[in-house]
PARO-951647 format. One record per residue (C-alpha): residue number from 1; residue in three letters; chain; z, y negated, x. Coordinates in pm, 1 decimal. Layout:
N
<atom NUM, "ala", "A", <Z, Y, X>>,
...
***
This chain:
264
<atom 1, "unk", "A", <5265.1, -2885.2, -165.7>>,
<atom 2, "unk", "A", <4912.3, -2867.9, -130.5>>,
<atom 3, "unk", "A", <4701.1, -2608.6, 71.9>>,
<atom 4, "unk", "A", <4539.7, -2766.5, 376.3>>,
<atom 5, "unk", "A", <4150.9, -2828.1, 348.3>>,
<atom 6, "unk", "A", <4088.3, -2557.8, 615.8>>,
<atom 7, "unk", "A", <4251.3, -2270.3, 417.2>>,
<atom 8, "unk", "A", <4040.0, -2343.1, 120.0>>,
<atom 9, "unk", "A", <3696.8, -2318.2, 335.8>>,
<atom 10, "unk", "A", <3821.3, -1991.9, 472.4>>,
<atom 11, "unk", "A", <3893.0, -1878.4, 120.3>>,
<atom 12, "unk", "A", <3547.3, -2014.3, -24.2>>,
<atom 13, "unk", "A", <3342.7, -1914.5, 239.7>>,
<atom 14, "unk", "A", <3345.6, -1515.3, 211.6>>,
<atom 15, "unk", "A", <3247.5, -1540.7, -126.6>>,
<atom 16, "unk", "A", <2981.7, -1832.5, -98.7>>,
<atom 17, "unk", "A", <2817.2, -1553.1, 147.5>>,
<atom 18, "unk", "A", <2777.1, -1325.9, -153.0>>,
<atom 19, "unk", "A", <2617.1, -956.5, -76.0>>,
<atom 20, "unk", "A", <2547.5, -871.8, 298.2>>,
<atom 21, "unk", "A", <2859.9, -986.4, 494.4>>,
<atom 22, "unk", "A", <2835.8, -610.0, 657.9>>,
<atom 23, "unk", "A", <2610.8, -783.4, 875.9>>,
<atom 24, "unk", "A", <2547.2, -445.0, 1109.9>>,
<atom 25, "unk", "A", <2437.5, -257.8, 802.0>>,
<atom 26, "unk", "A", <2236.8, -537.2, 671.0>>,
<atom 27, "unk", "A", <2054.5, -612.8, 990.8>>,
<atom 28, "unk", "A", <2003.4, -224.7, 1065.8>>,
<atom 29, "unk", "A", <1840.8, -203.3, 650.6>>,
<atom 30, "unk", "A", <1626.0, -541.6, 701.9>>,
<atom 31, "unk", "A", <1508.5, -418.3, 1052.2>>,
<atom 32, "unk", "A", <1391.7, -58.0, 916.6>>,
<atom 33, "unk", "A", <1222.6, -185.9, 657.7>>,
<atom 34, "unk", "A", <1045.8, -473.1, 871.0>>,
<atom 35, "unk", "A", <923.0, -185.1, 1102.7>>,
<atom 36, "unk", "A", <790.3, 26.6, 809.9>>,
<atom 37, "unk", "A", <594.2, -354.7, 747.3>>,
<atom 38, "unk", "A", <423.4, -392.2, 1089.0>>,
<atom 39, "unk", "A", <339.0, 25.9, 1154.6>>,
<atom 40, "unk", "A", <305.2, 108.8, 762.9>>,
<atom 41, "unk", "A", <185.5, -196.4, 525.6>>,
<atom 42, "unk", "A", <-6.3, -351.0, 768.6>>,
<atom 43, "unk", "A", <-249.7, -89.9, 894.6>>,
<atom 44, "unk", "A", <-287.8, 100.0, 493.2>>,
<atom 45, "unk", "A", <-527.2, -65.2, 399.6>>,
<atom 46, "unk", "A", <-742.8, 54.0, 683.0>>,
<atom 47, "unk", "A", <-665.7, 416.5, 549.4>>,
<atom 48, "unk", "A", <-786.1, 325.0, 198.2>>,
<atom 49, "unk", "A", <-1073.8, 189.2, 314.0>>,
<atom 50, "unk", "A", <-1114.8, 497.0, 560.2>>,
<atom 51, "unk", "A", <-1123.5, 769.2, 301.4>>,
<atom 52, "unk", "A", <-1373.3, 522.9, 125.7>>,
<atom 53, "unk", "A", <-1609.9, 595.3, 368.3>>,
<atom 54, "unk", "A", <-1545.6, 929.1, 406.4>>,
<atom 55, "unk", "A", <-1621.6, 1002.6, 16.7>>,
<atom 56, "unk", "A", <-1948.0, 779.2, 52.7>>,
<atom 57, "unk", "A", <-2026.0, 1047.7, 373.5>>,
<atom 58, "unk", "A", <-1923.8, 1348.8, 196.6>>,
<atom 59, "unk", "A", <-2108.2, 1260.5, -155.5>>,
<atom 60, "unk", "A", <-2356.4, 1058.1, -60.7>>,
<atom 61, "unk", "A", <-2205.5, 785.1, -324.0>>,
<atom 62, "unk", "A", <-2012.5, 505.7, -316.8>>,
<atom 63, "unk", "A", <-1652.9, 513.5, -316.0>>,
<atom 64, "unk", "A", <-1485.1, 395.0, -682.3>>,
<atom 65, "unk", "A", <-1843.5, 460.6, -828.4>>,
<atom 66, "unk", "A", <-1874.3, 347.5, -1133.6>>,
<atom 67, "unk", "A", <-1883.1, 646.0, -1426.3>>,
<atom 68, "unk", "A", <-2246.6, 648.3, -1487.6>>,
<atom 69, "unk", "A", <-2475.7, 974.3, -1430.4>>,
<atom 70, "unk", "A", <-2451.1, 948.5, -1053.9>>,
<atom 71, "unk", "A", <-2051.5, 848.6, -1077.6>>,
<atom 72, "unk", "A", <-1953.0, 1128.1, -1318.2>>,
<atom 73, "unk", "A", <-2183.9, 1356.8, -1071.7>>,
<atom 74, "unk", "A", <-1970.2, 1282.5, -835.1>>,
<atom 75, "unk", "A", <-1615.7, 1339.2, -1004.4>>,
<atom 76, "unk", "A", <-1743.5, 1623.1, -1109.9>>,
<atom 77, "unk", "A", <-1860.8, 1792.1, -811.7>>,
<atom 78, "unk", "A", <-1617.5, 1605.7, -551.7>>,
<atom 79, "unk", "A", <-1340.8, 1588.2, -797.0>>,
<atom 80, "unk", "A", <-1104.1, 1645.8, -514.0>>,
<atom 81, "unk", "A", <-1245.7, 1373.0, -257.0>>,
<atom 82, "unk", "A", <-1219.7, 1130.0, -570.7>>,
<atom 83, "unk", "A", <-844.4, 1156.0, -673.7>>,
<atom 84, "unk", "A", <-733.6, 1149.2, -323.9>>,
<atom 85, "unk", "A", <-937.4, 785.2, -287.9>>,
<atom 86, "unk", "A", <-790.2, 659.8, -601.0>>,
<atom 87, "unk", "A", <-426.8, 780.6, -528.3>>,
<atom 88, "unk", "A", <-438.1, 647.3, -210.8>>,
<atom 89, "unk", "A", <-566.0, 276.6, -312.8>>,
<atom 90, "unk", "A", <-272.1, 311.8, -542.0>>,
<atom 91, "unk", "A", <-1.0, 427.3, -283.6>>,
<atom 92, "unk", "A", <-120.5, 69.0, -127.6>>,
<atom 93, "unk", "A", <86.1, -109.6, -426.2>>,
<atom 94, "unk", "A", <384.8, 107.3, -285.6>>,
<atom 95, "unk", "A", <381.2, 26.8, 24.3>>,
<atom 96, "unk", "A", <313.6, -328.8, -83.6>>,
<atom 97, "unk", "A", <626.4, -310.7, -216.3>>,
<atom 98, "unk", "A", <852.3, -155.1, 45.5>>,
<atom 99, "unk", "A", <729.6, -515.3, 185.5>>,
<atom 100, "unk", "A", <838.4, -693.4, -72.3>>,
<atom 101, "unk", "A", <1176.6, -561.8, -133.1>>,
<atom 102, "unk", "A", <1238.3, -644.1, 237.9>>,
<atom 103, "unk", "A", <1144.0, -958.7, 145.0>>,
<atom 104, "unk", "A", <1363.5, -1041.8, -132.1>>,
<atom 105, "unk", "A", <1624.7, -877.6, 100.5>>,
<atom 106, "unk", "A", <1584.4, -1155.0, 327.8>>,
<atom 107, "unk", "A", <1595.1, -1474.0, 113.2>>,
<atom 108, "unk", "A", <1777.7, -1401.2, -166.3>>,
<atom 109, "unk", "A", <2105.9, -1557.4, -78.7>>,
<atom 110, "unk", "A", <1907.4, -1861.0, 56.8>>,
<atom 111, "unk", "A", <1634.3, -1865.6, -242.5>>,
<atom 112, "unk", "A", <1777.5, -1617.4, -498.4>>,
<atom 113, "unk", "A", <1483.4, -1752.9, -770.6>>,
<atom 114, "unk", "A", <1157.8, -1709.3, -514.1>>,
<atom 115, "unk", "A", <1365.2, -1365.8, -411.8>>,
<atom 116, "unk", "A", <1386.1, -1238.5, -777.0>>,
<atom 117, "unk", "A", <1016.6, -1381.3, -862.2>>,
<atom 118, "unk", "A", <848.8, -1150.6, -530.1>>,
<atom 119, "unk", "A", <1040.3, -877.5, -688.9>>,
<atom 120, "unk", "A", <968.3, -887.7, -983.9>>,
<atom 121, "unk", "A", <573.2, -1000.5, -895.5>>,
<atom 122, "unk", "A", <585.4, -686.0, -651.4>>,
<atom 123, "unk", "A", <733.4, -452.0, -946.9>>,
<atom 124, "unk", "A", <449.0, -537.6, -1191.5>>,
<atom 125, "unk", "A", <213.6, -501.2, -926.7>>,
<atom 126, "unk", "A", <338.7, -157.5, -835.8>>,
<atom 127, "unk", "A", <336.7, -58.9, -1190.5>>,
<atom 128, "unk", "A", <-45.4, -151.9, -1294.9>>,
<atom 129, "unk", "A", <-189.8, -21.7, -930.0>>,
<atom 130, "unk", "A", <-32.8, 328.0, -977.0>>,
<atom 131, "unk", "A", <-79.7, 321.1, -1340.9>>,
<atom 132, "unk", "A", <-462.9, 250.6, -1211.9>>,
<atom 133, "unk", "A", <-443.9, 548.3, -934.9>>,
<atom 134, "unk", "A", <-280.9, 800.8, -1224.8>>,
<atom 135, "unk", "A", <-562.5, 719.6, -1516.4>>,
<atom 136, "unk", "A", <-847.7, 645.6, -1270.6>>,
<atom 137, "unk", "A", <-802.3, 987.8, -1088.6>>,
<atom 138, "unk", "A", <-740.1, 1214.0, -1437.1>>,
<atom 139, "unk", "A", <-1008.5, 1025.6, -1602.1>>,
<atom 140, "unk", "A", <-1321.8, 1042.4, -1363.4>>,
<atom 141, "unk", "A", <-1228.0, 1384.9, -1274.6>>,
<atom 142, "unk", "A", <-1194.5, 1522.4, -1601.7>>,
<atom 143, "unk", "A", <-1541.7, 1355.2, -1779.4>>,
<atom 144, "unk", "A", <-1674.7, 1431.7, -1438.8>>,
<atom 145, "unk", "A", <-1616.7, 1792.8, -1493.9>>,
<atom 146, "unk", "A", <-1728.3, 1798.9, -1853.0>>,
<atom 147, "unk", "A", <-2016.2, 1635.8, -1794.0>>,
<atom 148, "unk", "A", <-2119.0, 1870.3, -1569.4>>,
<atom 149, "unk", "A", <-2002.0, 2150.0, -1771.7>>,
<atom 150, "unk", "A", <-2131.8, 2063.9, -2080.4>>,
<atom 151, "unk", "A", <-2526.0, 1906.4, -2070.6>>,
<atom 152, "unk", "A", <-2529.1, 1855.4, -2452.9>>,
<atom 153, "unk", "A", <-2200.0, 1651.6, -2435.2>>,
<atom 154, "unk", "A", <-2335.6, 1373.2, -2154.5>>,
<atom 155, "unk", "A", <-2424.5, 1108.2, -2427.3>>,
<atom 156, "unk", "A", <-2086.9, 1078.2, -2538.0>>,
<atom 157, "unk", "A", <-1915.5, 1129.1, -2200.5>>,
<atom 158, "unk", "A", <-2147.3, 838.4, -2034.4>>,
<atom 159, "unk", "A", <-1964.1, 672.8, -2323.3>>,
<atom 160, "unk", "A", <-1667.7, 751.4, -2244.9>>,
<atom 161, "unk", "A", <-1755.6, 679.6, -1842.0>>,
<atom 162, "unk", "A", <-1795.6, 305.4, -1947.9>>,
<atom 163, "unk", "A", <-1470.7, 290.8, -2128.8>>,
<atom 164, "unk", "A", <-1300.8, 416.9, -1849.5>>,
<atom 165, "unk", "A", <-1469.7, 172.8, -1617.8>>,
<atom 166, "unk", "A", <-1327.1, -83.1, -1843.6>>,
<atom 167, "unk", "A", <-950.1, 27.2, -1835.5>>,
<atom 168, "unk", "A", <-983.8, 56.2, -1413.6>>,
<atom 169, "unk", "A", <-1125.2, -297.3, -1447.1>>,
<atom 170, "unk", "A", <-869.8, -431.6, -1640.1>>,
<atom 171, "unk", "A", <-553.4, -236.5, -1439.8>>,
<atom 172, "unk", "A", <-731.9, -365.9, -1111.1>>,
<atom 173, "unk", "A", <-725.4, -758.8, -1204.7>>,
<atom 174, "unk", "A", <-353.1, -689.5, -1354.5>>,
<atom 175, "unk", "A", <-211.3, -528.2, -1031.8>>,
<atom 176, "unk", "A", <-428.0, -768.0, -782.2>>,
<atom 177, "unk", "A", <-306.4, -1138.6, -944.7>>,
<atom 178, "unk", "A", <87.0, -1030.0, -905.4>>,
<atom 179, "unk", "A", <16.4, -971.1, -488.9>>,
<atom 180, "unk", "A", <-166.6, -1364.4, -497.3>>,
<atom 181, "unk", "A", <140.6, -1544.6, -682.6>>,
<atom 182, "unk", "A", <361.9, -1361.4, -401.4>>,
<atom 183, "unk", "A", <111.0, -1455.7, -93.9>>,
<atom 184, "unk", "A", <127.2, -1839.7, -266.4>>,
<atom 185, "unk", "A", <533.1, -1803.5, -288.5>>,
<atom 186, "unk", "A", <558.4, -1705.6, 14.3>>,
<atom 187, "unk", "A", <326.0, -1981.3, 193.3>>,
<atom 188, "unk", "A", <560.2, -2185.6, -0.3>>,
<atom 189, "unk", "A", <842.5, -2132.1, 161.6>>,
<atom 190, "unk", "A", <1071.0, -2393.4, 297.8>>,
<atom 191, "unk", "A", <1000.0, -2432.6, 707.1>>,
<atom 192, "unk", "A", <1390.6, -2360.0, 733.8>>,
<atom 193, "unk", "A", <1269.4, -1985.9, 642.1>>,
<atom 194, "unk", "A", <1115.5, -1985.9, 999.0>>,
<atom 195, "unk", "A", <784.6, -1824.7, 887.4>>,
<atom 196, "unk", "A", <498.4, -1888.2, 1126.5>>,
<atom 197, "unk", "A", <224.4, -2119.7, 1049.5>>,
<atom 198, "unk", "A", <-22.2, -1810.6, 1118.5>>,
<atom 199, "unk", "A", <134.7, -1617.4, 820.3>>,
<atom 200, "unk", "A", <125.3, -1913.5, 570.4>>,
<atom 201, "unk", "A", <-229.1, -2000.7, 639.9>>,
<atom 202, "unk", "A", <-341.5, -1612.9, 651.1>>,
<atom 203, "unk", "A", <-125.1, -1587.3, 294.1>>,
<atom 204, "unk", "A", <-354.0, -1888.8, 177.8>>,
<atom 205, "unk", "A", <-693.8, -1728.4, 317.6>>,
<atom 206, "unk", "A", <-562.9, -1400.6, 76.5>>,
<atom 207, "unk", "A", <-464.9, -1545.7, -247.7>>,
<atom 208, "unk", "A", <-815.9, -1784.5, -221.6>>,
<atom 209, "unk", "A", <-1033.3, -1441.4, -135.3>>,
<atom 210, "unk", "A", <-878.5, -1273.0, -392.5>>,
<atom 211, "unk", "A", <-883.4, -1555.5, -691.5>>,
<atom 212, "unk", "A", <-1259.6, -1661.1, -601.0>>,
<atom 213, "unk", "A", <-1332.4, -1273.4, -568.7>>,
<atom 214, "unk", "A", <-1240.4, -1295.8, -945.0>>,
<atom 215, "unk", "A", <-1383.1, -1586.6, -1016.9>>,
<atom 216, "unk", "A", <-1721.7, -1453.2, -855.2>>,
<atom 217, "unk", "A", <-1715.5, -1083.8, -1062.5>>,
<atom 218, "unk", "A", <-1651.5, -1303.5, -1396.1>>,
<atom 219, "unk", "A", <-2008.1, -1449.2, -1386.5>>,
<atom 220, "unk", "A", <-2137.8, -1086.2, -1288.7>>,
<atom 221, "unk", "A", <-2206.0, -1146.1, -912.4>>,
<atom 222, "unk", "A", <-2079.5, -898.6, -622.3>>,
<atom 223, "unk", "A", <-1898.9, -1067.0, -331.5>>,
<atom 224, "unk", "A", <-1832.1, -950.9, -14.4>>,
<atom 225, "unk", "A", <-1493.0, -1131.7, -71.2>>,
<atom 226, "unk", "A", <-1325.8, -886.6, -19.1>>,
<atom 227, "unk", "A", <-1381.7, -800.9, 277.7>>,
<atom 228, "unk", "A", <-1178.0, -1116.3, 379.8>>,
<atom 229, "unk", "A", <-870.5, -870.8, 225.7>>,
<atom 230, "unk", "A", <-960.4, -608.3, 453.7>>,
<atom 231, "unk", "A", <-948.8, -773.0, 773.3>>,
<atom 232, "unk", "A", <-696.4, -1066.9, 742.1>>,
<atom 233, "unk", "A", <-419.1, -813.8, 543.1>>,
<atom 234, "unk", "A", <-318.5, -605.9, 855.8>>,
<atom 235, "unk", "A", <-243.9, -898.0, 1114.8>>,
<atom 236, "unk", "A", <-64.8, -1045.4, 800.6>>,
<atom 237, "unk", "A", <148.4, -803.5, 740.9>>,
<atom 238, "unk", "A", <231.9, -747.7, 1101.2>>,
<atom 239, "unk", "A", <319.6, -1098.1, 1148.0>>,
<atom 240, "unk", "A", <550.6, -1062.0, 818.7>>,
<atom 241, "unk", "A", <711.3, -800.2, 933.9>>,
<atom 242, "unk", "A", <798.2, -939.7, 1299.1>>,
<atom 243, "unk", "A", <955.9, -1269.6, 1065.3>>,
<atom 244, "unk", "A", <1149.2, -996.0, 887.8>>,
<atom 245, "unk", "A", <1208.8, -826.9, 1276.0>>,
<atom 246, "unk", "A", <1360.6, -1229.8, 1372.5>>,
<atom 247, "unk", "A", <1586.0, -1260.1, 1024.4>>,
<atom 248, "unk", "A", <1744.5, -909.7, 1090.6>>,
<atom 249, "unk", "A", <1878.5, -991.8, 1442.2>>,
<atom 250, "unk", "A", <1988.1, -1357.9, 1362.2>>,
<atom 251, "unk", "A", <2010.1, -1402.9, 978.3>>,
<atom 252, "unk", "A", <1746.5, -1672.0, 1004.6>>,
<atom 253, "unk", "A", <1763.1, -1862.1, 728.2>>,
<atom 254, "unk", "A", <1972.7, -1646.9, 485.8>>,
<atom 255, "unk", "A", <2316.5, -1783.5, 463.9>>,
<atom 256, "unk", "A", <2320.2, -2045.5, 212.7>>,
<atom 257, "unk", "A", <2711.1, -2083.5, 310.8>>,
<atom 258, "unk", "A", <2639.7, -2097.3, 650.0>>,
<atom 259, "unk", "A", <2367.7, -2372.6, 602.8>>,
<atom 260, "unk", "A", <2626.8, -2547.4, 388.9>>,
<atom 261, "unk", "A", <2880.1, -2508.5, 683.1>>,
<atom 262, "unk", "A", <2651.9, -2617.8, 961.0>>,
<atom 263, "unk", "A", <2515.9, -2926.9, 774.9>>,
<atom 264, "unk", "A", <2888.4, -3056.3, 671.0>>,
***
């Protein structure tokens, strides 16, 4: 004799669900993480651009100066003030991606291929902007030093200024165009995911700033482009992380068994 049709849902279901059927555990995980979004992520930025300002007070340069005379002047004598900059534009990747696997934590059983491809996006991203913070600081600091050190040497350290100028270039597009495919992903999502207009439009105005920022630097004109970064990334990120705040009390959006269930 056959098994009636409602034993075989109950059977199915559990393992349709996948991962996450502790639901206290999972909602306590997503909900940490999309605090650490809305009082960490959002506001970094602002601290990166903070100690920006404070080199340009304390040197009397610019902050991320290029590795000419006056740039290697500064490493040199401000080593200190200069690594702590660079690290902590890098430690913005991190916490980037703190964000992003809270992210993937929240769709993946819905949208297990978008999930995997902000993960993987936010991984590459990660690795380029603290391979940038590592080589930038060690770099600037240490031809900064020499060239201070060593007056008969500056020819060939200016030389070596522009090469490293040209590695920080290249790390900077390589972590930057990871964080615009995930802003576009994300604006992407179905409206089932329950993510604000606000947030898609603001993940638009990013991925735009950032790509014509690009575009802009390619024909060798400075843009204040990026400024747009600056302010529209913190209420971004707060919004994103009060969507991640809604999933973690309701699983908004996550079940792809439950969606199944409440369609049938």
């Amino acid at each position: 004799m056959s098994e009636p049709a409602g034993a075989a849902i109950v059977d199915v279901a559990p393992k349709l669900a996948g991962p996450g059927v502790g639901g206290a555990g999972y909602s306590r995980s997503l909900s940490r993480l999309a605090a650490f979004t809305r009082w960490i992520t959002a506001p970094w930025i602002l601290l990166v651009i903070a100690s920006g300002i404070a080199v340009q007070i304390l040197t009397g340069s610019e902050p991320f100066h290029v590795l000419d005379e006056a740039g290697l002047e500064q490493a040199g004598h401000f080593g200190g003030l200069v690594a702590a900059a660079s690290m902590l534009d890098g430690a913005n990747h991190l916490v980037f991606f703190v964000t992003w696997v809270a992210v993937f934590i929240a769709i993946f059983r819905m949208w297990p291929v978008r999930a995997a491809l902000v993960l993987v996006l936010g991984t590459i991203s990660l690795a380029f902007g603290l391979t940038k913070a590592i080589t930038t600081s060690y770099l600037a600091t240490t031809l900064g030093a020499a060239y201070l050190a060593e007056p008969t040497e500056q020819t060939s350290l200016l030389a070596g200024g522009k090469v490293a100028d040209g590695l920080r270039a290249g790390l900077q597009e390589m972590d930057t165009y990871p964080l615009v495919a995930i802003w576009v992903l994300l604006s992407l999502l179905p409206a089932s995911a329950g993510l604000g207009r606000a947030t898609r439009i603001m993940g638009w105005v990013l991925a735009s700033a950032l790509i014509l920022d690009g575009v802009v630097h390619l024909v060798g004109v400075d843009s204040p482009l990026f400024l747009v970064v600056v302010v529209v990334s913190p209420p971004y990120f707060f919004l994103l992380g009060s969507w991640l705040k809604r999933v973690s009390r309701n699983n908004l959006a996550l079940d792809s068994a439950g969606s199944r269930v409440a369609s049938a």
